[in-house]
Backbone as CSV, one residue per row, in Angstrom:
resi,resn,N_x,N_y,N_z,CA_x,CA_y,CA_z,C_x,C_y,C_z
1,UNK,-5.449,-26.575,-20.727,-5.273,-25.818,-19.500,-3.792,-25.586,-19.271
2,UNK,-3.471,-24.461,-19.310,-1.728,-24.239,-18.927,-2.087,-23.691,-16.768
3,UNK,-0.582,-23.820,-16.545,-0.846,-23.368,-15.306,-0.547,-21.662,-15.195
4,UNK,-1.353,-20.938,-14.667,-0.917,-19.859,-14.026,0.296,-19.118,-14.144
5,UNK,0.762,-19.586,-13.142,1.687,-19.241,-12.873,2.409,-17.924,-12.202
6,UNK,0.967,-17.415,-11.422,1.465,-16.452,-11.173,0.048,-15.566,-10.924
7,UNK,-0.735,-15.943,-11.842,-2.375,-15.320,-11.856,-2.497,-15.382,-13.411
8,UNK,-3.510,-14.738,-13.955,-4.249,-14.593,-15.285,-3.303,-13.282,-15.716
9,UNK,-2.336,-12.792,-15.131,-1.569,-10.801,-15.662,-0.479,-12.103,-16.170
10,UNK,0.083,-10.445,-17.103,1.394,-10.912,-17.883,2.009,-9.966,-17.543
11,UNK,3.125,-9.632,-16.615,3.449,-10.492,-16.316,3.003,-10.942,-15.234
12,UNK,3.317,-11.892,-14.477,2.857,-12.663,-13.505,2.812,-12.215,-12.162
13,UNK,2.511,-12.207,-11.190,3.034,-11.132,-9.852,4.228,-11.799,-9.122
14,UNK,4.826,-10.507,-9.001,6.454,-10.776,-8.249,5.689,-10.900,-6.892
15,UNK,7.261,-11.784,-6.487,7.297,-12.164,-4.986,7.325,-10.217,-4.162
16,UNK,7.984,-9.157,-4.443,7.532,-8.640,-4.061,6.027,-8.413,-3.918
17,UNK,5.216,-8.571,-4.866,4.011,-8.123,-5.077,3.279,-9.021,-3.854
18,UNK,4.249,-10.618,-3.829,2.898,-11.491,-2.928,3.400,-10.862,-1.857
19,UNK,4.328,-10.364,-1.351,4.760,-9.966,0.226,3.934,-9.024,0.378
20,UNK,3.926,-7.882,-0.129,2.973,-6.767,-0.240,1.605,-7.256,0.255
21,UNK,0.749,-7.870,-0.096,-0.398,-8.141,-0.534,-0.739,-9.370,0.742
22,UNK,0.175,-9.765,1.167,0.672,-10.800,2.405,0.909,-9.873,3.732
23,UNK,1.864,-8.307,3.777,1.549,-7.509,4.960,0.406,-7.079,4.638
24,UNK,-0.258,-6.698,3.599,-1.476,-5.592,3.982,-2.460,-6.414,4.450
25,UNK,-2.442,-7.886,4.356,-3.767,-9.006,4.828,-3.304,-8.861,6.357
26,UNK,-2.211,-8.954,6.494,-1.562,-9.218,8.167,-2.121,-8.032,8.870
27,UNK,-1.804,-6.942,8.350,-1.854,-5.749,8.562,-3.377,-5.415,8.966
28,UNK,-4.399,-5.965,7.985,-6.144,-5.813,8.046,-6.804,-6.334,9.329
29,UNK,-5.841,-7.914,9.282,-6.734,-8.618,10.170,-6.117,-8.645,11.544
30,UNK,-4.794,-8.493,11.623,-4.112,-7.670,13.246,-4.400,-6.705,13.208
31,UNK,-5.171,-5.688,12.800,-5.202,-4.643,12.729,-3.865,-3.140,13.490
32,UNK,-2.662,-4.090,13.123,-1.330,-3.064,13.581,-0.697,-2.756,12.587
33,UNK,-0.484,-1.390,12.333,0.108,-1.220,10.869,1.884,-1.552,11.117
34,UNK,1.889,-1.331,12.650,3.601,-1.148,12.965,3.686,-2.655,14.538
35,UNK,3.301,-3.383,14.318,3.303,-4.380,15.326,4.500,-3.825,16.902
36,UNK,3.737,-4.380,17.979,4.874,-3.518,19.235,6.046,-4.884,18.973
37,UNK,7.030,-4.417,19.644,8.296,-5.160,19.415,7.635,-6.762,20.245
38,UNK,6.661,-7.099,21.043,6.308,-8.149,21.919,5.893,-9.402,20.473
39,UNK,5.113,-8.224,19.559,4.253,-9.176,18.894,4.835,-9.021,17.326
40,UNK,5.956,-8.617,17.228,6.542,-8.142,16.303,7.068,-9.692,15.308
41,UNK,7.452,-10.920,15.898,8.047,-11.966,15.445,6.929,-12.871,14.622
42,UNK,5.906,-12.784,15.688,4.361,-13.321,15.151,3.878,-12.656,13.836
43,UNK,3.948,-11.463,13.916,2.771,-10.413,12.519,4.082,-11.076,11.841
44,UNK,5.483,-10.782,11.650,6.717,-11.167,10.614,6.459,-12.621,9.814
45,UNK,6.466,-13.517,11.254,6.009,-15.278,10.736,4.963,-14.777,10.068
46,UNK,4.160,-14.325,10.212,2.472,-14.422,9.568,2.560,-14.189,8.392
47,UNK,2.982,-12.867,7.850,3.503,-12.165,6.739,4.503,-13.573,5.975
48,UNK,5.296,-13.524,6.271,5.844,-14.708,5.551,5.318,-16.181,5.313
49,UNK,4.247,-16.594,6.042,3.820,-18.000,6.029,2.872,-17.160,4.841
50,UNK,1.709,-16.150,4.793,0.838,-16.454,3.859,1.965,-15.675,2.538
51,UNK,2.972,-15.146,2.394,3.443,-15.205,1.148,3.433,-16.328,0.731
52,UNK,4.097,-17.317,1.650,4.609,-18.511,0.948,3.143,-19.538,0.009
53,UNK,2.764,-19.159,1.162,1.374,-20.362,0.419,0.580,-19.524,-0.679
54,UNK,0.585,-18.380,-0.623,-0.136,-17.731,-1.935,0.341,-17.949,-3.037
55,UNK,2.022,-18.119,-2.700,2.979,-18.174,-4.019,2.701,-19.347,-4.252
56,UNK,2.151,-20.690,-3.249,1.727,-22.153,-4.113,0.563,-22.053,-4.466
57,UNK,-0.137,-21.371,-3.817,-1.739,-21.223,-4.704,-1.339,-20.749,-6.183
58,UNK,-0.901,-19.954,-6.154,-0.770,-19.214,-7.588,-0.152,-20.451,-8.746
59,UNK,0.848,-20.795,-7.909,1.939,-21.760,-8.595,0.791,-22.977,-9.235
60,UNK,-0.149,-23.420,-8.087,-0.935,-24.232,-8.632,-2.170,-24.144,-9.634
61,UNK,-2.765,-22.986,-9.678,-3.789,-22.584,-10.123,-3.453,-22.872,-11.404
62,UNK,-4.885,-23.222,-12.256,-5.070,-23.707,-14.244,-5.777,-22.516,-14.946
63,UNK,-5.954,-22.423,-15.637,-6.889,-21.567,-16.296,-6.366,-22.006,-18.151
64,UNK,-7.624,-21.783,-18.783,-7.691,-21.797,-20.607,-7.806,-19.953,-20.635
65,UNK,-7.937,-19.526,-19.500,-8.279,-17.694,-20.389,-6.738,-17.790,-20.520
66,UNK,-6.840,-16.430,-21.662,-4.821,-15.499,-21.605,-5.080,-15.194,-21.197
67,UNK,-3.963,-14.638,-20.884,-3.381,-13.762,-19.914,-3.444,-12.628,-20.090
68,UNK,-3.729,-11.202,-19.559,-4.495,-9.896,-19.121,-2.946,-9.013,-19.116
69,UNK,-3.020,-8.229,-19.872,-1.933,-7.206,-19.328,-2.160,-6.474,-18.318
70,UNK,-0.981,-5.706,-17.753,-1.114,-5.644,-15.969,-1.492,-3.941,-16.544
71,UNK,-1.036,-3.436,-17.500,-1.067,-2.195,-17.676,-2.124,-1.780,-18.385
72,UNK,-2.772,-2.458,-19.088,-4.231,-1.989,-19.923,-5.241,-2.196,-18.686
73,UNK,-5.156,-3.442,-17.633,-6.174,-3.891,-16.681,-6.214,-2.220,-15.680
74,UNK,-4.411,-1.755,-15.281,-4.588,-0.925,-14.256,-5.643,0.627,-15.051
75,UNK,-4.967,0.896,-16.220,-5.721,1.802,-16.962,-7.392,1.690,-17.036
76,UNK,-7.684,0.410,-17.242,-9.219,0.255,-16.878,-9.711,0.532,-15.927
77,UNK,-8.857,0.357,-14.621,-9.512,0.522,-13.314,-9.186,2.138,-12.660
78,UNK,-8.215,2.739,-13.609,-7.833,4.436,-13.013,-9.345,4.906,-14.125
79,UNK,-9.540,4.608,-15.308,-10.890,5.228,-15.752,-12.054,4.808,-15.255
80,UNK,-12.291,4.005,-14.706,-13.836,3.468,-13.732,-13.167,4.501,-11.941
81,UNK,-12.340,4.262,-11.815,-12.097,5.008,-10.294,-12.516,6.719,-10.915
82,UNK,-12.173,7.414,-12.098,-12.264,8.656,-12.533,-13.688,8.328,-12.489
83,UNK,-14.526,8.017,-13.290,-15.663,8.167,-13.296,-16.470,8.043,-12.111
84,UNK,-16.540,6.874,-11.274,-16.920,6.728,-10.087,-16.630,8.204,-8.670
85,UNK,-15.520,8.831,-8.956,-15.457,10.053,-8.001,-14.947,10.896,-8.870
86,UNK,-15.474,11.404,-9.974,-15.706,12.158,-10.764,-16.629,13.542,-9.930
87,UNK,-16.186,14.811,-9.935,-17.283,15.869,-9.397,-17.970,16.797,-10.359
């Protein structure tokens, strides 16, 4: 078992990527895409507390599979999205 390190992709996901993926959760479940300046410090903390802990989930996570290229995986999923809304 090696660790992660990041997920099952090669390469691994950048800290941009967990911030990203950390506002759009903030973003879903406050449902504010632009928070008002009152509640603006809260959605920010939020956004930053679940980067942080995703980046230790990841950090911690095992797996025996390799690792998945990020660019053959996205190509798989633009030809299933073509087919799926295909007219």
């Amino acid at each position: 078992m090696r660790s992660i390190t990041g997920e099952t992709f090669d390469p691994p996901a950048t800290s941009a990527e967990v911030h990203s993926a950390a506002l759009q959760f903030v973003r879903k479940i406050s449902e504010f895409t632009k928070p008002s300046q009152a509640n603006q410090e809260a959605f920010d903390r939020a956004v930053h507390e679940i980067a942080h802990i995703t980046r230790h989930l990841l950090e911690d996570l095992v797996t025996a599979a390799p690792p998945k290229n990020r660019e053959v995986e996205a190509e798989k999923a633009r030809a299933r999205a073509r087919l799926r809304y295909a007219t």
